[in-house]
DSSP file (Angstrom, degrees, kcal/mol; ACC not computed):
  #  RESIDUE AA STRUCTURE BP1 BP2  ACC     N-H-->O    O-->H-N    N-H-->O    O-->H-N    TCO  KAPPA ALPHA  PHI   PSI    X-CA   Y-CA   Z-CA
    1    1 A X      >       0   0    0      0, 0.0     5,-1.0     0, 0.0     4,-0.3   0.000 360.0 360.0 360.0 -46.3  117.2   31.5  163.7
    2    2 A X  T > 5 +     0   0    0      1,-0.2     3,-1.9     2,-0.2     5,-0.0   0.979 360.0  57.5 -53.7 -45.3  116.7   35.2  165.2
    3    3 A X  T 3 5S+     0   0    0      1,-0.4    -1,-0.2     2,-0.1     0, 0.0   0.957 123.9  24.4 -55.5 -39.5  118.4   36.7  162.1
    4    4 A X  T 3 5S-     0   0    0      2,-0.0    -1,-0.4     0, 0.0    -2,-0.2   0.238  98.1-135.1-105.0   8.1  115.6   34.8  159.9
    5    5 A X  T < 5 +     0   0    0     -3,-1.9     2,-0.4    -4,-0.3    -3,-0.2   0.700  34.9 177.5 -20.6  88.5  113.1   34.5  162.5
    6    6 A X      < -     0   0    0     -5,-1.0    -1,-0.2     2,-0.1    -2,-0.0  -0.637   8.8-171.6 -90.6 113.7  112.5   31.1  161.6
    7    7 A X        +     0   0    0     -2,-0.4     2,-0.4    -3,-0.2     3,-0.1   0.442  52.0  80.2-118.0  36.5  109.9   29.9  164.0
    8    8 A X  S    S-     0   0    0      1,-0.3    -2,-0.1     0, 0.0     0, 0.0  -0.838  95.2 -66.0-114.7 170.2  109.5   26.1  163.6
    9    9 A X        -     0   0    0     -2,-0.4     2,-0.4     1,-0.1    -1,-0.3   0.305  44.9-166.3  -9.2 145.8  112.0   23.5  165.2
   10   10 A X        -     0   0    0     -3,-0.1     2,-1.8     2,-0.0    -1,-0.1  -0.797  24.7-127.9-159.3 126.9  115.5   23.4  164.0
   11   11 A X        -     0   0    0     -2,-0.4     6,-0.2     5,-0.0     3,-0.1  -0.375  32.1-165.6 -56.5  63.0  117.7   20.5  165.0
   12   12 A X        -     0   0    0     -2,-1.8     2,-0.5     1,-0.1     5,-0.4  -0.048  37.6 -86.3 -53.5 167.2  120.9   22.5  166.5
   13   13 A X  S    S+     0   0    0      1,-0.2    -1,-0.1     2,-0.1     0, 0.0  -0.639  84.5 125.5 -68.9 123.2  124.4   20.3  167.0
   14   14 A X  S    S-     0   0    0     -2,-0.5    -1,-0.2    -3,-0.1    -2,-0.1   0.353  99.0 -70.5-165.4  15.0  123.7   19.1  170.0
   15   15 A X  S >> S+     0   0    0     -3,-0.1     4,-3.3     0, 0.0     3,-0.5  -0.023 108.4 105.2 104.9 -11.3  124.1   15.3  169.0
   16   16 A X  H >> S+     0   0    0     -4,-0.4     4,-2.1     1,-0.3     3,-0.6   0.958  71.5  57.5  -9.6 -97.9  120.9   15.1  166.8
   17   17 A X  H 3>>S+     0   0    0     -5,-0.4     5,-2.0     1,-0.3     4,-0.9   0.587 109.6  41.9 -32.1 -52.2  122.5   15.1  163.8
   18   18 A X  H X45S+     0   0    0     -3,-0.5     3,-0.6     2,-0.2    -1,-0.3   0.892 117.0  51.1 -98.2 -48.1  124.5   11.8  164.7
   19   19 A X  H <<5S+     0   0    0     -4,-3.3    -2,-0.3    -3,-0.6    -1,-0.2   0.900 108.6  52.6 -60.2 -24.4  121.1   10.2  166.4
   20   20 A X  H 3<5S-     0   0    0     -4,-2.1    -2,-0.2    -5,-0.2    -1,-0.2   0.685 124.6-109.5 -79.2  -4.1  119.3   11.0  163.3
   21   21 A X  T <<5 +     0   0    0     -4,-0.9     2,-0.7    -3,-0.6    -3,-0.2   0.605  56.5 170.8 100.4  -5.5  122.0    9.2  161.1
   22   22 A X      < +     0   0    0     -5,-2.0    -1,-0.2     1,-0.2    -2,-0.1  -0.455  13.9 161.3 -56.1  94.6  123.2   12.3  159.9
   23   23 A X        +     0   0    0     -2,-0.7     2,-0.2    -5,-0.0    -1,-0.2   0.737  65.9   2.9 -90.1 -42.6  126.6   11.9  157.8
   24   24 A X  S    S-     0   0    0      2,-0.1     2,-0.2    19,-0.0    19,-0.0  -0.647  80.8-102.8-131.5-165.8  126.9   15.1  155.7
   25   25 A X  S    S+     0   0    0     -2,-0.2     2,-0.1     1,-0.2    19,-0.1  -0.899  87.0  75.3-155.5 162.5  124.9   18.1  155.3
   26   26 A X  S    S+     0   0    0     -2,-0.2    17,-1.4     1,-0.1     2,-0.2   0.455  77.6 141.9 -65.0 152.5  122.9   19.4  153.5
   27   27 A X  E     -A   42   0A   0     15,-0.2     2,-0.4    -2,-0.1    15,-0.2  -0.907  34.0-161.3-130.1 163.5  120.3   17.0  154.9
   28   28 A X  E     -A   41   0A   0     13,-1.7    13,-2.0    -2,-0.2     2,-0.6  -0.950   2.5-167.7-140.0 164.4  116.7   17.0  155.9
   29   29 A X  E     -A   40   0A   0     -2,-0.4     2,-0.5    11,-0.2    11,-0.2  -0.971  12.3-149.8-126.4 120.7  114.8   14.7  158.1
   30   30 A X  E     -A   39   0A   0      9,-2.5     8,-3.9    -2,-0.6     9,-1.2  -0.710  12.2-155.4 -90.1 127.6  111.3   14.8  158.2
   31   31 A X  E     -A   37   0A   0     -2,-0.5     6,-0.3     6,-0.2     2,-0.1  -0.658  10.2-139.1 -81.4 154.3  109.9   13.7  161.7
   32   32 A X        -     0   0    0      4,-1.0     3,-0.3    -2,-0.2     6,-0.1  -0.212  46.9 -84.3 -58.5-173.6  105.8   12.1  162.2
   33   33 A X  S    S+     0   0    0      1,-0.2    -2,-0.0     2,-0.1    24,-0.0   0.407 131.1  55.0 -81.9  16.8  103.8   12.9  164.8
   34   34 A X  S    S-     0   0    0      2,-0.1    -1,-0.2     0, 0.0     3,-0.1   0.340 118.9-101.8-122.3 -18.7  105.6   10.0  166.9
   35   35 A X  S    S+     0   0    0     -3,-0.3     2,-0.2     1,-0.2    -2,-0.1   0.740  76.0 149.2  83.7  26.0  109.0   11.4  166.4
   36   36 A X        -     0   0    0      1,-0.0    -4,-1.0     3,-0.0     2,-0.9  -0.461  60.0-107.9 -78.0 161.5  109.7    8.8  163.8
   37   37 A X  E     +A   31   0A   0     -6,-0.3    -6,-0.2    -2,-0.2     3,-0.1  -0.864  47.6 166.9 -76.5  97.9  111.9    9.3  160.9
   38   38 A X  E     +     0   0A   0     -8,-3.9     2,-0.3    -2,-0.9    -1,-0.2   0.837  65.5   4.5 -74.6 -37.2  109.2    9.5  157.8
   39   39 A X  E     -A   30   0A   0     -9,-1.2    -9,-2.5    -3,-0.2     2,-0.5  -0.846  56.6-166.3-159.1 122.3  111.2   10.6  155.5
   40   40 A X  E     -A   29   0A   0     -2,-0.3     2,-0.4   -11,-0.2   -11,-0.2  -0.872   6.3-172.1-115.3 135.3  115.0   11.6  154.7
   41   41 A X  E     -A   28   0A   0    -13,-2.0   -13,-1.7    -2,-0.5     2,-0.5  -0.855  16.6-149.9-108.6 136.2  116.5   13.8  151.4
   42   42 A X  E     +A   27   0A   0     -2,-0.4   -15,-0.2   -15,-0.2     2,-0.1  -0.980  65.7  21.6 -98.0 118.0  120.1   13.8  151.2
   43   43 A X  S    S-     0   0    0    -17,-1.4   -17,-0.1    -2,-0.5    -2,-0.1  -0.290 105.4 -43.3 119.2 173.5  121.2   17.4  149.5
   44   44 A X        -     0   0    0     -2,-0.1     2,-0.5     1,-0.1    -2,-0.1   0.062  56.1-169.6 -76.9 179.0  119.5   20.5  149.2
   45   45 A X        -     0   0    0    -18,-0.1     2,-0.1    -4,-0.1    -1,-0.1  -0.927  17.0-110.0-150.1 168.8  116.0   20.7  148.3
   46   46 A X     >  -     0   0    0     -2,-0.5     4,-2.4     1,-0.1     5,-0.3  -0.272  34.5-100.5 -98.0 179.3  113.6   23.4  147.3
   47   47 A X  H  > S+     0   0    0      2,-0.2     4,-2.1     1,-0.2     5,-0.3   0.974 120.1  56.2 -74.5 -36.2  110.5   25.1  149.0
   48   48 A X  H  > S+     0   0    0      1,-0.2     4,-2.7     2,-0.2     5,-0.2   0.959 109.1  44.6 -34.7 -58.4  108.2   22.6  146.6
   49   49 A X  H  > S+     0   0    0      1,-0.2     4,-0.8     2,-0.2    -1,-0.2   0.659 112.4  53.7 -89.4 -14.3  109.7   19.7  147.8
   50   50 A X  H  X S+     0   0    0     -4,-2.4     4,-3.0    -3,-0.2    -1,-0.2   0.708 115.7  31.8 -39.7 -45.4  109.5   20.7  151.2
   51   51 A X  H  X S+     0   0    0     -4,-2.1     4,-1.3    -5,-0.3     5,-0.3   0.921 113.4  60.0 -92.8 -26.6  106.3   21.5  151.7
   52   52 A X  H  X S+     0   0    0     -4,-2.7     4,-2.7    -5,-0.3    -3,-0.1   0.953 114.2  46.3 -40.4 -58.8  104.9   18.9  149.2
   53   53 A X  H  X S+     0   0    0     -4,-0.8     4,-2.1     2,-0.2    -2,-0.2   0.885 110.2  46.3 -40.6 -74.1  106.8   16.6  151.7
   54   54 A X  H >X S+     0   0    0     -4,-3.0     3,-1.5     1,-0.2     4,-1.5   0.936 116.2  47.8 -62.5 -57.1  105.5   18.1  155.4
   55   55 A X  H 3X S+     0   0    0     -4,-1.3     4,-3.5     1,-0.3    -2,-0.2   0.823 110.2  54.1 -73.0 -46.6  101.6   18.1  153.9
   56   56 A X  H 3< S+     0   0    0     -4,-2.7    -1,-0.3    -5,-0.3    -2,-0.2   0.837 113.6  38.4 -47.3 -38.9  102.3   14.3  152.6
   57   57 A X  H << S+     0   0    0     -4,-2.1    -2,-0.2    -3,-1.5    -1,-0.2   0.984 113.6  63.3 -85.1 -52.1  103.5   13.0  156.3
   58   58 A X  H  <        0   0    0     -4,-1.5    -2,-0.2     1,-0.3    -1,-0.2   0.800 360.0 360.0   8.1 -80.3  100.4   15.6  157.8
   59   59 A X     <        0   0    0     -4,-3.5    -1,-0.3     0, 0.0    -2,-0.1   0.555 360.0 360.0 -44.2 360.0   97.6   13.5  156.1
């Protein structure tokens, strides 16, 4: 995260991965503003479909 200075959230091992349901990787899990699961991709995904994805759960 420094090397990229990535500066939103990032789910480290830290047993996450196993509460979110997380089985392989790549994964992503998109959270709400309740800390709900909205929405899960299995495999990689692009910068479209990522942000297409955070505005939708936003609204």
């Amino acid at each position: 995260m420094e090397t990229y200075k990535i500066t939103f959230p990032v789910g480290r091992e830290n047993g996450i991965a196993e509460k979110l349901g997380v089985r392989g990787i790549p994964v992503t899990v998109f959270l709400d503003k309740n800390g709900r699961v909205a929405k899960r991709i299995i495999g990689a995904i692009n910068y479209v479909e990522l942000s297409s994805n955070v505005e939708a759960i936003l609204r």
